[in-house]
C-alpha positions as CSV (number, residue, x, y, z in Angstrom):
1,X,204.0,24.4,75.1
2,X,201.7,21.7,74.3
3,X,201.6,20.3,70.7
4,X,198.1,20.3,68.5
5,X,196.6,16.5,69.8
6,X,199.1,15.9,72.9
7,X,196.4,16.1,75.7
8,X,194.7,13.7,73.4
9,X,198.0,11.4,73.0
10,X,198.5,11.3,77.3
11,X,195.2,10.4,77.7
12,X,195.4,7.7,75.9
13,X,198.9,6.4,77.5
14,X,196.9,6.5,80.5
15,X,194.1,4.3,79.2
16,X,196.2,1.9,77.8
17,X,198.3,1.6,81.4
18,X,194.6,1.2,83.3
19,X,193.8,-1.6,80.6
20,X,197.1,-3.1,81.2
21,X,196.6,-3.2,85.2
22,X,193.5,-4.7,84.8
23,X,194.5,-7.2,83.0
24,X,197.4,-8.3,84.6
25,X,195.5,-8.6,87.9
26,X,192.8,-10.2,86.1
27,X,195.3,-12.9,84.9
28,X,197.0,-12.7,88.8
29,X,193.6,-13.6,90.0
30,X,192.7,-16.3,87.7
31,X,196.0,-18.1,88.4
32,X,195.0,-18.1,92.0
33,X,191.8,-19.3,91.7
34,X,193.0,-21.8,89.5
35,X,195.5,-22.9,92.0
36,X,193.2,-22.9,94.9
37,X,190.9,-24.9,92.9
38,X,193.6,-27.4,92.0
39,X,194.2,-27.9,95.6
40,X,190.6,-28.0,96.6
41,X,189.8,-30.5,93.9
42,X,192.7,-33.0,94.9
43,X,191.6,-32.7,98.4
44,X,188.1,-32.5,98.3
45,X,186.8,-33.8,95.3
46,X,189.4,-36.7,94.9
47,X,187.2,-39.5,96.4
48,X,185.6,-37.6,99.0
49,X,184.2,-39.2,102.4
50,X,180.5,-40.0,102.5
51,X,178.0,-36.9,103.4
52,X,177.3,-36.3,106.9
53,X,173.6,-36.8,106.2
54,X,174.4,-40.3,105.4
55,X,176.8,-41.3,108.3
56,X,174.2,-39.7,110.9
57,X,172.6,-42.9,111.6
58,X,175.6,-44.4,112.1
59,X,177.1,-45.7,115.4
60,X,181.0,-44.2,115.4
61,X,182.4,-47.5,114.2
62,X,180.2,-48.1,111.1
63,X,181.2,-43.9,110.5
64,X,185.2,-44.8,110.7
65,X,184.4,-47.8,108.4
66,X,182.4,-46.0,105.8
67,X,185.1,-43.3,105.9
68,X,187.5,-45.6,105.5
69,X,186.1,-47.6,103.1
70,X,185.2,-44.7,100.7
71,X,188.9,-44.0,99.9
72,X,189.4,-47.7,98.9
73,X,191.3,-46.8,95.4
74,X,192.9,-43.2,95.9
75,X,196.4,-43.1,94.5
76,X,198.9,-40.5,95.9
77,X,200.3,-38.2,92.6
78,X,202.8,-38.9,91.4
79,X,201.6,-42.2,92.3
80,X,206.1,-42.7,93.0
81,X,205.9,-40.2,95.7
82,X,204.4,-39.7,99.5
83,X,202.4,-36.9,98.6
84,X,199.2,-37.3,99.7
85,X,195.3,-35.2,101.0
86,X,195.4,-37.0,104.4
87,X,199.0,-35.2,105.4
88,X,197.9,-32.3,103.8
89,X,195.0,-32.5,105.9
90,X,196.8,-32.6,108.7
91,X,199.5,-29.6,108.1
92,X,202.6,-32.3,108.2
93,X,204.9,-33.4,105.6
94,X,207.5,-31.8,103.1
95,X,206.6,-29.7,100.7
96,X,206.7,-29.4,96.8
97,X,203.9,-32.1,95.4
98,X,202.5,-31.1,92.2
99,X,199.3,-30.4,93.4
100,X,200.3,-28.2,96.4
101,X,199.8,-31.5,99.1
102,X,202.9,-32.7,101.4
103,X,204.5,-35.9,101.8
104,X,205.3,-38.2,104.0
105,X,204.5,-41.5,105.1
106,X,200.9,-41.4,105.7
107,X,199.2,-45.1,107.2
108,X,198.7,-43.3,110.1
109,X,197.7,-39.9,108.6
110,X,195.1,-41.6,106.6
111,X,193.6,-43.5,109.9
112,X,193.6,-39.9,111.8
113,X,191.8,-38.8,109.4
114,X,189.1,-41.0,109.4
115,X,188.9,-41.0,113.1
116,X,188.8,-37.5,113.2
117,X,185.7,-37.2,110.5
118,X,183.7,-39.8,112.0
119,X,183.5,-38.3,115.4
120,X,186.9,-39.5,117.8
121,X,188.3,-37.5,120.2
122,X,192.0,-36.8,120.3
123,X,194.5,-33.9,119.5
124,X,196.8,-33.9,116.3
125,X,200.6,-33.7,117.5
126,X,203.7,-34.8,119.3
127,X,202.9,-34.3,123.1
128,X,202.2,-37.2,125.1
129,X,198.7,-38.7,124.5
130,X,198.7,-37.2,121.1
131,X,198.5,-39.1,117.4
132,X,200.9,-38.1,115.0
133,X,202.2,-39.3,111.3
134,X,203.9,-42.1,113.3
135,X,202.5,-45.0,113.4
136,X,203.5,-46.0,117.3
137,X,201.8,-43.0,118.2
138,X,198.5,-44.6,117.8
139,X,199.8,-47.3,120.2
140,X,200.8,-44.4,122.7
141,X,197.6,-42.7,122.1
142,X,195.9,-46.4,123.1
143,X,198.1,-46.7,125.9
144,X,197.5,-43.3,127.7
145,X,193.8,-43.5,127.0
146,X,193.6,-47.1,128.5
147,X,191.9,-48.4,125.0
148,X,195.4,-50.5,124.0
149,X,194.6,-54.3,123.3
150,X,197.7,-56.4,122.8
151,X,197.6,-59.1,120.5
152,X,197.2,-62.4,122.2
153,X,195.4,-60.6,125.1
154,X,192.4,-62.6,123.7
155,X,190.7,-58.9,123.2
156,X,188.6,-59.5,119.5
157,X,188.7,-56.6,117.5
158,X,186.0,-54.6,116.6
159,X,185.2,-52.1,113.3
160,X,187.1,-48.9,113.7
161,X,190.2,-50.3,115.6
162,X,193.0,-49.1,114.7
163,X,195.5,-52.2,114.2
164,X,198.7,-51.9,115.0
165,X,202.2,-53.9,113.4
166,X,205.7,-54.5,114.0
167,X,205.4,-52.6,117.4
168,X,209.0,-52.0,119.1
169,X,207.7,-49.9,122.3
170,X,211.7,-49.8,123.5
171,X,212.5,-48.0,120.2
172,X,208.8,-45.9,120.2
173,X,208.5,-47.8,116.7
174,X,206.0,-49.2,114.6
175,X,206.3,-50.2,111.1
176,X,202.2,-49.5,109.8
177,X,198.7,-49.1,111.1
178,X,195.5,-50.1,109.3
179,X,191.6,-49.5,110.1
180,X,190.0,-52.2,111.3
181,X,186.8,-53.5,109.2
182,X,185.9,-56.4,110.2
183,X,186.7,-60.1,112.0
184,X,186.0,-63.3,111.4
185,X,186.4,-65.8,114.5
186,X,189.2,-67.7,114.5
187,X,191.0,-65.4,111.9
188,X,195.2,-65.1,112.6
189,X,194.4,-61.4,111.8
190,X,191.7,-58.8,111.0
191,X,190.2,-57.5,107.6
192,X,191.2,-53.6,107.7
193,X,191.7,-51.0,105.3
194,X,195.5,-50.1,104.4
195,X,196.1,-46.4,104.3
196,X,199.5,-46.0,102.4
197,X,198.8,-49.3,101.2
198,X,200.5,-52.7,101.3
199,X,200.3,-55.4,99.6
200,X,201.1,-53.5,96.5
201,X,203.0,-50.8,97.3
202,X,202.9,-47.5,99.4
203,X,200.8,-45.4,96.9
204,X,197.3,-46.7,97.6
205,X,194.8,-46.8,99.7
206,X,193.2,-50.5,99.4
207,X,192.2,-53.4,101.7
208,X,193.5,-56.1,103.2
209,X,191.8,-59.8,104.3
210,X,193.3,-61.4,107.6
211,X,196.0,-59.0,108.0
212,X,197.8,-60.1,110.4
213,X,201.0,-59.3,108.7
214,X,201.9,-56.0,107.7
215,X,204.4,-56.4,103.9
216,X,204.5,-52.4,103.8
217,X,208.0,-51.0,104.5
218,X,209.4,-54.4,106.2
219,X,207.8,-57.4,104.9
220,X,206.7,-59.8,107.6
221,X,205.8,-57.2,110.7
222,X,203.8,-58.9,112.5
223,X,200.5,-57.8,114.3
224,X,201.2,-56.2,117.3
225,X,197.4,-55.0,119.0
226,X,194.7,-52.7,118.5
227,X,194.0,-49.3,119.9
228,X,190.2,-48.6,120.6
229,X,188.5,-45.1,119.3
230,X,187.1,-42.9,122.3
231,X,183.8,-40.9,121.1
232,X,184.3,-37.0,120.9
């Protein structure tokens, strides 16, 4: 037998549990936006590339350069870590960054990157004829696409090569790549732009004059060639 008021008290049980559900999902749903917008931010609005309005008059080299050059300054974060957009980018690395991104190594995912948003053709992987996060497989990518110049092949590089150091084809090695930028004649090496950095560390991206010694990861690799970029 119901008690005077006791529809009255259930009613408002049930109220109370509809409040609570919504605002539990409400606080569900603003931790995921928050979390997808921390991971959009880092890789989107953390120096992002040039618009595409502004590279259209651009020939594909002057793109990869502009690309490039745009992410002069990014830091990886932690700035003690791998973690990094361009990996990210790119599905490859470990997981567990701060800000949702993966880590590895990433000269070479940073030059895929800007390849791929400037136009070049090529596939993202670890078949033959693919580029990778490994830094040789540029120089496999060159080889198989016929657009490999060894140094001292008298071939002068051009803006949007991809140069390539402390190559050890034996071993399917290579210490670093960096994004060519420019030349001067008579230069021992080219001026490029270091993703993963090297002159001060692995944590930047920043540029480098007459590189024709790579310091990052084994000081002293020396220049090794230059792959060229096929258009898509």
């Amino acid at each position: 037998m119901l008690q005077p008021g006791e529809p009255h008290v259930r009613e408002r049980r049930r109220s109370l549990r509809r409040i609570g559900l919504i605002v539990a999902g409400g606080a569900v749903l603003i931790v995921l936006v928050a979390a997808a917008h921390r991971r959009a931010g880092h890789t989107d609005d953390n120096f992002p590339p040039p618009a595409q309005a502004s590279l259209a008059s651009l020939s594909l080299r002057q793109r990869i350069v502009a690309i490039a050059d745009s992410q002069v300054g990014y830091r990886t974060d932690p700035a003690s870590t791998y973690c990094n957009k361009y990996s990210e980018h790119w599905s490859s690395g470990t997981p567990g960054c701060p800000q949702g991104e993966l880590a590895e190594e990433w000269c070479a995912d940073f030059a895929a990157w800007a390849w791929q948003r400037a136009g070049v053709h090529f596939t993202y992987g670890y078949s033959p004829g693919d580029i990778s996060g490994a830094a040789v497989s540029f120089y496999e990518w060159g080889v198989h696409h016929g657009s490999w110049h060894a140094a001292g092949s008298g071939y002068r590089p051009r803006p949007g090569d991809i140069a390539v150091y402390g190559l050890d084809p034996a071993k399917r090695t290579a210490v670093h790549v960096a994004i060519v930028s420019g030349f001067t004649r008579g230069a021992a090496g080219p001026n490029v732009v270091n993703g993963n950095g090297d002159r001060t560390g692995y944590s930047v991206v920043e540029k480098g004059a007459k590189q024709r010694v790579a310091e990052a990861m084994n000081a002293g690799s020396a220049l090794s060639g230059y792959v060229s970029p096929l258009p898509g």
